[in-house]
N, C-alpha and C positions, 0 to 999 in steps of 0.2 A: 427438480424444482418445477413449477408451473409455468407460465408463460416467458418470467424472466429469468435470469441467472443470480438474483442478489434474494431471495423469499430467505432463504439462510441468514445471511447480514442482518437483513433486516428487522431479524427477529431476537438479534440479542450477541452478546459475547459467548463466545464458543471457549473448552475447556485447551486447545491443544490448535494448532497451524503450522503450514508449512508453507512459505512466500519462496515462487520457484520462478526465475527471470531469465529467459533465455532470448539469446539473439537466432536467427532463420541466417545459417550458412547460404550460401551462392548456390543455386540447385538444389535444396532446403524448402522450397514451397511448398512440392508437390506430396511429402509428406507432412507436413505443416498442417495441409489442409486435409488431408485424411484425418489425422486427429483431432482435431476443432471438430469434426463432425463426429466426430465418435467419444466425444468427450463425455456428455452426457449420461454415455449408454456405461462408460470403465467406472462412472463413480453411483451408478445404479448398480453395478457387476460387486465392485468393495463393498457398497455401502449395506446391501442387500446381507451380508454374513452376519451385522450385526443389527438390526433393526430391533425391533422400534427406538432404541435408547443412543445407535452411535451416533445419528445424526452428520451424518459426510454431508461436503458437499463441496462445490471448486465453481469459483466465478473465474471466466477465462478472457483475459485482458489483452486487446490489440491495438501494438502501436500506431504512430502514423508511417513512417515508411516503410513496414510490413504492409499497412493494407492497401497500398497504391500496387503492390508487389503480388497481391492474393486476389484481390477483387477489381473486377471491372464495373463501372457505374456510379451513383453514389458512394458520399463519405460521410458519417457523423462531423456534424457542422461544424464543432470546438477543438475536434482531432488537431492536434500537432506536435510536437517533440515538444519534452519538458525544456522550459526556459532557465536556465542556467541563471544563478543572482549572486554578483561578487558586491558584498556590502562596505562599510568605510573598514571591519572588523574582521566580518564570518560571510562565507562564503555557503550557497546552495550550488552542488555541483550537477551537473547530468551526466549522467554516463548509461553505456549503452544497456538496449533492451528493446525486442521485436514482443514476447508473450509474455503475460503474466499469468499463474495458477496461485491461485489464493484457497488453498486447502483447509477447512476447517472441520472439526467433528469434536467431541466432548470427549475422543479418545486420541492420544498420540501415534498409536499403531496401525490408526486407522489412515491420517494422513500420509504417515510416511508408506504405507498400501501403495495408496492412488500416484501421490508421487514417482513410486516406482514405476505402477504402469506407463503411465506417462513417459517416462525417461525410455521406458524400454520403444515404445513405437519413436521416439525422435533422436535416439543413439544414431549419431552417425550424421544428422542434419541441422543440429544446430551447438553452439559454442553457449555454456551455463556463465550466465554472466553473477547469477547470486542463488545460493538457498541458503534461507534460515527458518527454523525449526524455535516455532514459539511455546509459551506456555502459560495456562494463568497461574499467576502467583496472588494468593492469599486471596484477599475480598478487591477484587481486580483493579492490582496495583501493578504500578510500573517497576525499577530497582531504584528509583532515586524515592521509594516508598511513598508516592503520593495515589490515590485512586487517578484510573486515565477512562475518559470517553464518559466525564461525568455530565454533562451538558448534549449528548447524543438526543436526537430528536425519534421520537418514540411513534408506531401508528400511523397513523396519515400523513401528521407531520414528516415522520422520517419516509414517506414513500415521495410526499410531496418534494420534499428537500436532494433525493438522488436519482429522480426516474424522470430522465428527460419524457416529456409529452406532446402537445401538440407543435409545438415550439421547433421541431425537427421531428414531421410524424416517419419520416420513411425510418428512424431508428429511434422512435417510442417504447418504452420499455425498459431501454438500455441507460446508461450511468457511467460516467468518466473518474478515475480511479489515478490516485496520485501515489506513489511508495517511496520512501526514503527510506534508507536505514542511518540509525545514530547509534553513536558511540557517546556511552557516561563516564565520565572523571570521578570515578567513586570515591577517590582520596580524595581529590578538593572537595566531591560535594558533602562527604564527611564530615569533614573539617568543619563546616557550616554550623553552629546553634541551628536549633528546630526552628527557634523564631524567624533566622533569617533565610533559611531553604523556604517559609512560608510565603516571606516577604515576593520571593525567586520565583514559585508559583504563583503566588495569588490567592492560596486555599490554605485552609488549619487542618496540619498534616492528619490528624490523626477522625477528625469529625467529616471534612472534605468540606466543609461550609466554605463559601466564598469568603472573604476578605472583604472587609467594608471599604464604601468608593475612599475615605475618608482617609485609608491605612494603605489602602493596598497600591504601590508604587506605578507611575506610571509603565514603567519597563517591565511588568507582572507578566509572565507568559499568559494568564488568562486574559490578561490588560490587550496583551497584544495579539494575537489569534483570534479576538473577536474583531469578525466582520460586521457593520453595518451598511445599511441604506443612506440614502442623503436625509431620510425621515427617522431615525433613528429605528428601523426594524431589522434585527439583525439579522444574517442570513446564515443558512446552517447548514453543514455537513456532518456526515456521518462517518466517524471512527471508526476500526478495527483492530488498534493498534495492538501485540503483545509483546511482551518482556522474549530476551534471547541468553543467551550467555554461557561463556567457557572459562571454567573459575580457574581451572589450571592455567590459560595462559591471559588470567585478568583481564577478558574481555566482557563489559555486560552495555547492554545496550536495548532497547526497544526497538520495534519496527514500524514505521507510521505505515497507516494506508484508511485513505482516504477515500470516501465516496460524494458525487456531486452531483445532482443533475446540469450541470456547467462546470468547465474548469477555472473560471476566472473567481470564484469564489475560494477554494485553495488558493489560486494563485495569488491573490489579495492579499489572505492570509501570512502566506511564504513573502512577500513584498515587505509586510509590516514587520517580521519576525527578523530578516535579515537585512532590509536596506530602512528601515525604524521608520520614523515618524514625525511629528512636529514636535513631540515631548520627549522622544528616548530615538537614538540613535540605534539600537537592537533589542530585541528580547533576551534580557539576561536568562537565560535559563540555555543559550549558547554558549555561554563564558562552561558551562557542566556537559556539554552534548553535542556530538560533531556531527553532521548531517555528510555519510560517505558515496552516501548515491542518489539518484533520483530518475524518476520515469511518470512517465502519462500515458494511460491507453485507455481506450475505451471497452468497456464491457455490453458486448450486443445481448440479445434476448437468446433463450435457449434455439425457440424458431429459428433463429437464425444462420443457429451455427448448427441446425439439422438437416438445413436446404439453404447451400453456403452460395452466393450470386455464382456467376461465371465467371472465368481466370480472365486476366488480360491480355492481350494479345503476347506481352513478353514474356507473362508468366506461362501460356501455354508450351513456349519453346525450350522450360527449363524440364529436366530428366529430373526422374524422382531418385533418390538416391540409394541404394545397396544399405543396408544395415552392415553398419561396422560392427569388427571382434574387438575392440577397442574401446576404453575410456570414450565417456563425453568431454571432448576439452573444457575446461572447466577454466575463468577469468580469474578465477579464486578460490581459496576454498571457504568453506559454507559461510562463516564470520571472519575472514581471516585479513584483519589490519592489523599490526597488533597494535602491544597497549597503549591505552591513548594518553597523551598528556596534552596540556591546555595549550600548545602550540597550532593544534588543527584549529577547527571553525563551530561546528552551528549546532542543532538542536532535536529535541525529539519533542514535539506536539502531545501534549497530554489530555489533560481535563477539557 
């Protein structure tokens, strides 16, 4: 990519992903940060086999107390641990996560490629806290079959909306990035008439048109995921969400991930989604979709992670680690909750 790590994103929905969340073991830094530097060059190295058409690419996400852990000096100004939100209903959990790799290409093989490289230089240093392996389905839809990232800010708009700028120049460039994964009730949301899964969203399943202010219920997931201004201008991020699923052991789900140039606009969002509002108590579209994890990191500019600041005094003292003949411990396996029933909590962010 050019100057930033998001020129990808920002140019559209990609065919295939791989969302790869690991935590940085204890003495885990010092190859942490070999890689982040070298990340650029492993998905130039894949992506290079299939050009012009595979189109790879990996925006590479640092938590907040990883980077107090890697870097001495400055912090991106919004950096902090995802805020956890227990509602009257559904719950948004956090749970752990030091890096994120958001693998995308228009080919499957391509990501699960990079992935690999990856794993292979940080075996042994850090514990997989999530991979899931997406995919687009049909005219880029979610599995509770509605189109998702329909309202995505396109252009200027959308550079304007996730590239932090002057506003924090020492990390200009860069973009703060939210990820949940959710689980869908396909039997209940089955069960639903079209007309009232519509209701549920907000849109007419099959055109994607909005819902008139008139019809469309206050507890609409598009009702409520929109943020505005005290002027009524809304404020916008940018999706990347895809479909995931394991039909043998009934699991299907989406995977949010979000871009911002600020994270209080997600975070807004996730406030009105799970802890409601003046007119709905939550975004019904959590009664269908359980929200199983959650993370905040930020994504620095490619620059940055070519010529990474200097370690901090603590991190200089840790030893880099031996590459283990062993498994990456792993927190789970890639999707592995199993099947959900309306007992859990929350939601997956679509349109």
């Amino acid at each position: 990519m050019s100057e930033g790590q998001l020129e990808a994103v920002l140019s559209g929905p990609a065919g295939a992903a791989v969302f790869l969340v690991v935590s940085v073991d204890s003495g885990g830094e010092a190859v942490a940060r070999d890689l982040l530097s070298d990340v650029g060059a492993l998905t130039r190295a894949v992506g290079f086999r299939a050009r012009p058409d595979g189109l790879l690419s990996c925006a590479t996400g640092i938590g907040s107390d990883l980077w107090d852990r890697l870097f001495a000096g400055p912090r991106p100004a919004g950096l902090h641990p995802f805020r956890e939100l227990t509602g009257p209903v559904h719950r948004a959990p956090a749970t752990p996560g030091d890096l994120l790799f958001h693998i995308r290409a228009a080919r499957a093989d391509l990501c699960f490629a990079l992935a690999a490289e990856i794993m292979n230089r940080l075996r042994g240093a850090v514990t997989v806290r999530e991979e899931v392996h997406g995919f687009k389905y049909f005219d880029e839809r979610d599995l509770l079959g509605f189109v998702d990232g329909t309202e995505n800010p396109t252009g200027t708009a959308a550079r304007d909306a996730v590239l932090v700028a002057d506003e924090d120049p020492s990390f200009a460039g860069g973009s703060y990035v939210i990820v949940q994964k959710y689980l869908h009730d396909l039997s209940a949301w089955d069960a639903l008439p079209v007309e009232e899964q519509e209701r549920v969203v907000g849109r007419h399943k099959l055109t994607d048109v909005e819902l008139a202010d008139d019809v469309k219920p206050a507890d609409a997931h598009v009702a409520m995921a929109t943020v505005t201004d005290a002027d009524g201008t809304e404020r916008e991020i940018l999706r990347d969400n895809m479909p995931f699923g394991a039909v043998g052991r009934g699991e299907f789900g989406t995977y949010f991930i979000g871009y911002a140039r600020t994270p209080d606009v997600m975070e807004t969002m996730l406030d009105r989604m799970f802890l409601g509002t003046a007119t709905a108590s939550h975004d019904r579209i959590l009664e269908f979709s359980t929200a199983v994890s959650g993370c905040l990191f930020f994504v620095p500019t490619a620059a940055f992670l070519e010529d990474l600041p200097d370690t901090p005094h603590t991190a200089r003292s840790f030893p880099a680690l031996a590459p283990s003949p062993n498994p990456v411990r792993s927190a789970g396996t890639s999707l592995g909750i199993g099947s959900m029933k309306r007992s859990l909590s929350d939601e997956q962010p679509a349109s």
